[in-house]
C-alpha positions as CSV (number, residue, x, y, z in Angstrom):
1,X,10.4,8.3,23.6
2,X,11.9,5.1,22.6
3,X,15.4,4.5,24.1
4,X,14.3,2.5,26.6
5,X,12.3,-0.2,24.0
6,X,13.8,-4.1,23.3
7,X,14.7,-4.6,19.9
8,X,13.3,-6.8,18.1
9,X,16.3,-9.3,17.6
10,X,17.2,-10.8,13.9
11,X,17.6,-14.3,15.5
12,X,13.6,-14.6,16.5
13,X,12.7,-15.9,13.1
14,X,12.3,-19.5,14.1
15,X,9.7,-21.5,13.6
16,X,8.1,-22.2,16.2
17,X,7.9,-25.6,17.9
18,X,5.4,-28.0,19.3
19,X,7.7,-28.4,22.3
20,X,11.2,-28.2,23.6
21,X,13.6,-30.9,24.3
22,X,16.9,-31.3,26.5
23,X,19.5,-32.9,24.5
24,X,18.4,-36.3,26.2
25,X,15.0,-36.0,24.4
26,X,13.3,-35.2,27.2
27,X,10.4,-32.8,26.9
28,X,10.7,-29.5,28.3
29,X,7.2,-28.1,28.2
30,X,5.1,-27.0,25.4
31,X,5.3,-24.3,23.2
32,X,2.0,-21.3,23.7
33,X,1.7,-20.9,20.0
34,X,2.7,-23.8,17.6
35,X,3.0,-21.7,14.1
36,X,4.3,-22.4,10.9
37,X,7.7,-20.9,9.9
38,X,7.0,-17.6,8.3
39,X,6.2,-17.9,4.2
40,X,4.6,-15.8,1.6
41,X,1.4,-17.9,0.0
42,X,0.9,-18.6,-3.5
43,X,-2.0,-18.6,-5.5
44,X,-3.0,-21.9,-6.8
45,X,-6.1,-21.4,-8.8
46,X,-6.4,-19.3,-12.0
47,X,-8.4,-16.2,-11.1
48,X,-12.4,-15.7,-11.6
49,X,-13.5,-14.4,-14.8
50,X,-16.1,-12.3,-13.7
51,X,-16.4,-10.6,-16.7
52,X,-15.5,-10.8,-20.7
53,X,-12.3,-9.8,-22.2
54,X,-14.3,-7.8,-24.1
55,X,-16.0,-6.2,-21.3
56,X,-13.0,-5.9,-19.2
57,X,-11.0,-3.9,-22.6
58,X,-14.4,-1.6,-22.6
59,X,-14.0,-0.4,-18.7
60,X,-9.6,-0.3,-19.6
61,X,-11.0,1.9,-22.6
62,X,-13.5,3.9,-20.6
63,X,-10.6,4.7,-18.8
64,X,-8.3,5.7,-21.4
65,X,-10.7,8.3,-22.6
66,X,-11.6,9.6,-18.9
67,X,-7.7,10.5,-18.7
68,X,-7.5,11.8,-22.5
69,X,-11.3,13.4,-22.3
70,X,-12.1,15.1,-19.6
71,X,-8.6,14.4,-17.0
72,X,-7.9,14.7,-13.3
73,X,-6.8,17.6,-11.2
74,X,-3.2,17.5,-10.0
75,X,-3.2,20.0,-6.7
76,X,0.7,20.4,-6.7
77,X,3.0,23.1,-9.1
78,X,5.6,20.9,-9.0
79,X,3.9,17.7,-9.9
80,X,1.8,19.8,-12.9
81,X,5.1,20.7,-14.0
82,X,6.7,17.8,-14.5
83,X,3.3,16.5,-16.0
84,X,3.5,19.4,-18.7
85,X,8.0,18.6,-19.5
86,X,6.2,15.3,-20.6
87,X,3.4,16.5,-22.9
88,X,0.3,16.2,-20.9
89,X,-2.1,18.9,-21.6
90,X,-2.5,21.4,-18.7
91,X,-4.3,24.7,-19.6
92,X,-2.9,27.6,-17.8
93,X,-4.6,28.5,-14.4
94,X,-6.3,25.2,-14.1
95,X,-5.2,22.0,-12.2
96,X,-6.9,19.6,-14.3
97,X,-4.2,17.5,-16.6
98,X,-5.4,15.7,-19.6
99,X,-3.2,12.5,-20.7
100,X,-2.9,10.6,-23.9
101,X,-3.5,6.7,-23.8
102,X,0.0,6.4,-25.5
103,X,1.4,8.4,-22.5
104,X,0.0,6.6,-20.0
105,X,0.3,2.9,-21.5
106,X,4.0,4.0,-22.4
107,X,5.1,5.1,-18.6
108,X,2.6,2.3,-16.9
109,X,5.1,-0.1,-18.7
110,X,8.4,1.3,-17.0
111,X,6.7,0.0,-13.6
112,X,8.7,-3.7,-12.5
113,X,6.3,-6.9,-13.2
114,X,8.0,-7.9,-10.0
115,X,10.2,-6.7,-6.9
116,X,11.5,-7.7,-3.6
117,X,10.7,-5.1,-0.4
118,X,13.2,-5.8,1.7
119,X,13.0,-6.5,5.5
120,X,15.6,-5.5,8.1
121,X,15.7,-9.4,8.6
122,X,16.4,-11.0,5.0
123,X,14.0,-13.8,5.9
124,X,10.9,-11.5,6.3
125,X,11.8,-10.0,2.7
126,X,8.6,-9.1,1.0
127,X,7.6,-10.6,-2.7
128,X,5.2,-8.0,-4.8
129,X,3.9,-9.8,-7.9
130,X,3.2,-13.3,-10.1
131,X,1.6,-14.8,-7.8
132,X,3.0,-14.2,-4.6
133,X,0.2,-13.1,-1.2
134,X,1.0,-11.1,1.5
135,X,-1.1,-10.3,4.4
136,X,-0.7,-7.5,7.2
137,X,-1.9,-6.1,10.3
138,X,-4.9,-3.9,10.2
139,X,-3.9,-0.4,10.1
140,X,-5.3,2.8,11.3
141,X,-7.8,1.6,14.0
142,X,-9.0,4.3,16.3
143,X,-9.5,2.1,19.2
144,X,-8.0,-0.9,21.5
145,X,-9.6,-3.4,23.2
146,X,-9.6,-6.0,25.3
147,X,-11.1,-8.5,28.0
148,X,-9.0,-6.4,31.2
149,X,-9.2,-2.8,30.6
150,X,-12.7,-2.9,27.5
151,X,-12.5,-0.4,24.5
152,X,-10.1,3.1,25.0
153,X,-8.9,5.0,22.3
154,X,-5.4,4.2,20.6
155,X,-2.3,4.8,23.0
156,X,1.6,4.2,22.5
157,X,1.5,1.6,24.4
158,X,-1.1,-0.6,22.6
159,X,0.6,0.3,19.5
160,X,3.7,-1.3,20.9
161,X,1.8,-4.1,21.9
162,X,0.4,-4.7,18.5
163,X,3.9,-4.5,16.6
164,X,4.9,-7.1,18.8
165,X,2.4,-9.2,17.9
166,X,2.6,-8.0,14.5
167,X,6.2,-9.8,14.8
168,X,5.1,-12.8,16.7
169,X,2.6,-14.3,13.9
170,X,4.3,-15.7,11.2
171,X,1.0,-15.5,9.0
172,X,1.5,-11.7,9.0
173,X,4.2,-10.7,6.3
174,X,3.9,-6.4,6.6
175,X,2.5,-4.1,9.1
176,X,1.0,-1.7,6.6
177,X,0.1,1.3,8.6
178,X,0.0,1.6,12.9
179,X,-2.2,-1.1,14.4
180,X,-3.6,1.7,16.3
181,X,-3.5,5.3,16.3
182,X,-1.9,6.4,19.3
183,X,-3.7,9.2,19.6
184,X,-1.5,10.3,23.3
185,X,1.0,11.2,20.8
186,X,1.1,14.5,19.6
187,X,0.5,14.7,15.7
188,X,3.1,16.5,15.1
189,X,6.0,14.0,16.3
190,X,3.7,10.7,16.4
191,X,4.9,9.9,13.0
192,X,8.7,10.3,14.4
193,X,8.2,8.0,17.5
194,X,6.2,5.5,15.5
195,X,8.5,4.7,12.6
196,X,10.9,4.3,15.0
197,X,8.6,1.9,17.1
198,X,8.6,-0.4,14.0
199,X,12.2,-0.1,13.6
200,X,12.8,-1.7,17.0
201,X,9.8,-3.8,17.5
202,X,9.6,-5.6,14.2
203,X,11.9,-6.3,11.6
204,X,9.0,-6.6,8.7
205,X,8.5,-4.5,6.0
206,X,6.9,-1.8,7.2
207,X,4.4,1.3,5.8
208,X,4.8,4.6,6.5
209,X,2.5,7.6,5.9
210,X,2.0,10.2,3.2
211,X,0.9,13.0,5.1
212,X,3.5,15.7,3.9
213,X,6.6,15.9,2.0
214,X,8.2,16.2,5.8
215,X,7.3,13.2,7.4
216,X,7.7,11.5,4.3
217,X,11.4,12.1,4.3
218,X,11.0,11.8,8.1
219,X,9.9,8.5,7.9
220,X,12.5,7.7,4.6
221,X,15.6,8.7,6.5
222,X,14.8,6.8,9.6
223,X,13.8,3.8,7.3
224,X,17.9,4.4,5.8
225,X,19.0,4.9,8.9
226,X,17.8,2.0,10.7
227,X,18.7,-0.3,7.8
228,X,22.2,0.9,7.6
229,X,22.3,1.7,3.9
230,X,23.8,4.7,2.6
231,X,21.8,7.3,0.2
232,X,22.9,5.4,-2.8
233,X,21.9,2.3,-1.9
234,X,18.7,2.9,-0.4
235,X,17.4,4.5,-3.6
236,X,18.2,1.1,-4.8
237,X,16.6,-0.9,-2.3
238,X,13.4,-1.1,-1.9
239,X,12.9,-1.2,1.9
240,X,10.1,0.8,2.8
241,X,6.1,1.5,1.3
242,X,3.1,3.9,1.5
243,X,-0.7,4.3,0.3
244,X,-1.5,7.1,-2.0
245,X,-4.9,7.5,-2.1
246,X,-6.6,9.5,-4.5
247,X,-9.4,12.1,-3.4
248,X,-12.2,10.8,-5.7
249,X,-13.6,11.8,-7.7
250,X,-10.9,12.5,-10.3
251,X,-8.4,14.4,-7.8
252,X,-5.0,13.7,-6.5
253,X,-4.2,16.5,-3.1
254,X,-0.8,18.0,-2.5
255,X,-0.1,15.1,0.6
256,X,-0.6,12.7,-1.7
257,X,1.4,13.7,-4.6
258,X,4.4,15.3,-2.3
259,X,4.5,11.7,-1.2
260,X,4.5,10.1,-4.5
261,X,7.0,12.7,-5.6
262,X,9.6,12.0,-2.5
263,X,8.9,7.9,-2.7
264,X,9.5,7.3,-5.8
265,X,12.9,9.3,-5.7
266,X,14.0,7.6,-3.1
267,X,13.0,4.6,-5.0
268,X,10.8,3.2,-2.8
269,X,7.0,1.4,-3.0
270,X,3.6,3.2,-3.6
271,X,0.1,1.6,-3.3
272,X,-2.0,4.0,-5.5
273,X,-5.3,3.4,-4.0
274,X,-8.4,5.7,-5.7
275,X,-10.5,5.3,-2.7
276,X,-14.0,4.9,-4.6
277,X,-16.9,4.5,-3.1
278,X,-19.9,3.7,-5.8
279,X,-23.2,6.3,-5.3
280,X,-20.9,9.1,-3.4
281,X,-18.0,10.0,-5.3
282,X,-18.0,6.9,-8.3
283,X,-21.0,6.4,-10.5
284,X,-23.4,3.4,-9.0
285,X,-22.5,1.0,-11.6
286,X,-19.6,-1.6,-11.3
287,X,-18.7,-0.5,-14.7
288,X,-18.4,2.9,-13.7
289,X,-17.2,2.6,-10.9
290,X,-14.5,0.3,-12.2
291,X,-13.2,2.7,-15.1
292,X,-12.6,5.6,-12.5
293,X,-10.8,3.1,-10.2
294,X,-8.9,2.5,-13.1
295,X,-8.4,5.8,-14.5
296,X,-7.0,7.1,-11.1
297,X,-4.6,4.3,-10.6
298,X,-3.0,4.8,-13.6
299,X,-2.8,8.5,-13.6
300,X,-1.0,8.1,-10.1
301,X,1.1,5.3,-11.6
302,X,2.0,6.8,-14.3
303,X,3.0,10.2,-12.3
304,X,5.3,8.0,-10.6
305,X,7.2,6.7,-13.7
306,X,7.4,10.3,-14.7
307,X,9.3,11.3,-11.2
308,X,11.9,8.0,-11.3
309,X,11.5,5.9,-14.1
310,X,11.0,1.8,-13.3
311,X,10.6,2.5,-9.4
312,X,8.3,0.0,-8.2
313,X,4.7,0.7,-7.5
314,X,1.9,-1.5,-6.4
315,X,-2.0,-1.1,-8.5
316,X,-4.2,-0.9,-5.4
317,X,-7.8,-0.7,-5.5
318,X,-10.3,0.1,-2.7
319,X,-13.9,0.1,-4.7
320,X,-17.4,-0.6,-2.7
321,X,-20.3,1.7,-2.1
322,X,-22.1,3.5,0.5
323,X,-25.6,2.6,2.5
324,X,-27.8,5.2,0.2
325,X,-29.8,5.7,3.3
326,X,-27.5,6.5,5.7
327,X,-24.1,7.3,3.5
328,X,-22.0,5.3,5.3
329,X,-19.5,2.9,3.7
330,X,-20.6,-0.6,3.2
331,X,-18.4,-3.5,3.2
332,X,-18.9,-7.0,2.0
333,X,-22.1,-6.2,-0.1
334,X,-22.3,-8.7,-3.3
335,X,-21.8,-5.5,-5.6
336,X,-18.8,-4.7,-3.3
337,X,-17.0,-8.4,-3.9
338,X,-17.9,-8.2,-7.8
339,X,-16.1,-5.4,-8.2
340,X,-12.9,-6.7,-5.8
341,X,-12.8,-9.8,-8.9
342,X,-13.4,-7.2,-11.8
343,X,-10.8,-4.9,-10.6
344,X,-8.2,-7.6,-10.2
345,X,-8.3,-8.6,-13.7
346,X,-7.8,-4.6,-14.5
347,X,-4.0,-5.4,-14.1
348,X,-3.9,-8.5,-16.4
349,X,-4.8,-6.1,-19.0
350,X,-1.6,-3.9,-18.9
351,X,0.2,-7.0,-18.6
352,X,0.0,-7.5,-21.8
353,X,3.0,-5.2,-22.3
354,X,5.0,-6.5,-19.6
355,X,3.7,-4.1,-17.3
356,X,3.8,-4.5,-13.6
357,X,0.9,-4.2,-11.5
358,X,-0.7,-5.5,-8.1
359,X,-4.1,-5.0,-7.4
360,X,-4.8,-4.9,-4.1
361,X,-7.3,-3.5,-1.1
362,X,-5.6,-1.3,-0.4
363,X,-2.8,-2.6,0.6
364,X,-0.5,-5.3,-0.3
């Protein structure tokens, strides 16, 4: 349990110092870790055109007709429902919703150009959009290691030791998911114990997962619990975000869209991430796999509108492709970065309307 874990205090947010000195000036002794105080980047440089405008309105078009055309399954009666109160076309007995490109573009623009996430310490607050960075902890690793005890498998006790250095680096704005899976932790309750681990071991914004309407309002109420706020307020605060990722091709599950349902009334962040990996479940091409990138996000975007109109949601995007001998998922491939560039301009394009988008890696 956690009773008997340090808080993480709201006075630690110091910069810290090259070394400490007695009132007389006298050094004290050096500081371990000289850092910068703690600061969101900024992008400086206009972004790469890797492509046209024309060529980036064919793949936003491509898209368009993938949603109006042929659709995406929706694995959830209550999220078809509210699909169908709003015009989509759903045929009966059949999961797969068709949208119109008026639809879509119309509730994509509800989404915030830009929003705040708020920490539990107002100093860590979180900036989403313009041209504001954020980087985090890795998140879901199966494994720890280091130089005294080699690689074990993820425990509670190297997932405490992460957060806390999660906190301790300035240059990391969120923790985005567990630094570790602590797999000693039963599945049932981990996700009970480790929200409430970031609660007293960092006071970032924090991610928590979309396994389950359950531990999504698990997760929400100890989120509003921890920061104090009442119902009403936290539906107004943005405090708190998750991943929805889309099973590719062309499907969101039940998990995923019980958690979209229950964030986005409690007003809170969603990173809708089509996981798309190019020659297993996206076509080969960047092109291709591009438009169903972009034909998931919005779908899952636009869902989200539907639920709580102008709650704020992050365009995330997680497109490479696999090893076609072995199947695996490749990373850092030339074809893999191409369509990282390509896929951030996809955003720029609903801009045009004042919409509100992020893309990301997954994450913010």
């Amino acid at each position: 349990m956690t009773h008997d874990i340090e808080t993480a205090s709201l006075a630690e947010t110091a910069p810290a110092r090259r070394g400490r000195r007695r009132r007389g000036g006298e050094k004290t002794g050096p500081d371990l870790f000289p850092q910068k105080p703690f600061k969101q980047p900024r992008h400086i440089f206009k972004p790469l055109e890797a492509v046209s405008a024309d060529e980036l309105e064919a793949i936003h078009d491509a898209s368009m007709r993938v949603l109006e055309e042929i659709g995406i399954d929706f694995l959830h009666e209550e999220a078809k429902q509210i699909l169908k109160d709003a015009g989509a076309d759903i045929r009966p007995g059949e999961d797969r919703v068709r949208m119109d490109r008026a639809m879509v573009e119309e509730l994509v623009a509800k989404a915030p150009a830009e929003f705040t996430i708020r920490a539990r310490n107002r100093a860590h607050d979180l900036q989403v959009g313009g041209n504001a960075l954020a980087f985090s902890c890795v998140a879901s690793a199966p494994n720890a290691v280091d130089r005294d005890h080699g690689r074990r498998p993820g425990n509670q006790e190297d997932y405490r030791n992460f957060l806390k250095l999660s906190q301790f680096f300035n240059i990391i704005h969120c923790v985005m998911g567990y630094p570790v899976e602590p797999v000693d932790i039963h599945a049932s309750v981990r996700h009970l114990d480790c929200v409430a681990d970031m609660l007293r071991l960092t006071d970032k914004v924090y991610h928590i997962y979309s396994l389950g309407k359950e531990r999504n309002l698990d997760g929400l109420e100890l989120t509003r619990i921890g920061y104090g706020l009442t119902p009403e307020e936290f539906v107004e605060t943005p405090c708190v975000a998750t991943v929805i990722n889309t099973s590719s091709p062309l499907r969101l599950d039940t998990p995923m869209l019980q958690g979209l349902i229950e964030m986005a009334k409690a007003g809170q962040v969603s990173i809708v991430t089509p996981f798309t990996l190019a020659g297993a479940m996206a076509p080969v091409t960047v092109a291709g796999a591009l438009t169903l990138q972009n034909a998931e996000a919005l779908a899952g975007i636009a869902f989200a509108q539907l639920v709580r109109p102008g709650v704020p949601v992050v365009y995330g995007g997680f497109t490479s492709n696999v090893d076609m001998k072995s199947g695996a998922p490749a990373f850092g491939f030339r074809l893999a970065q191409l369509r990282k560039l390509v896929g951030s301009r996809q955003p720029d394009r609903l801009r045009q309307g004042e919409h509100a988008l992020q893309e990301g890696s997954g994450s913010l």
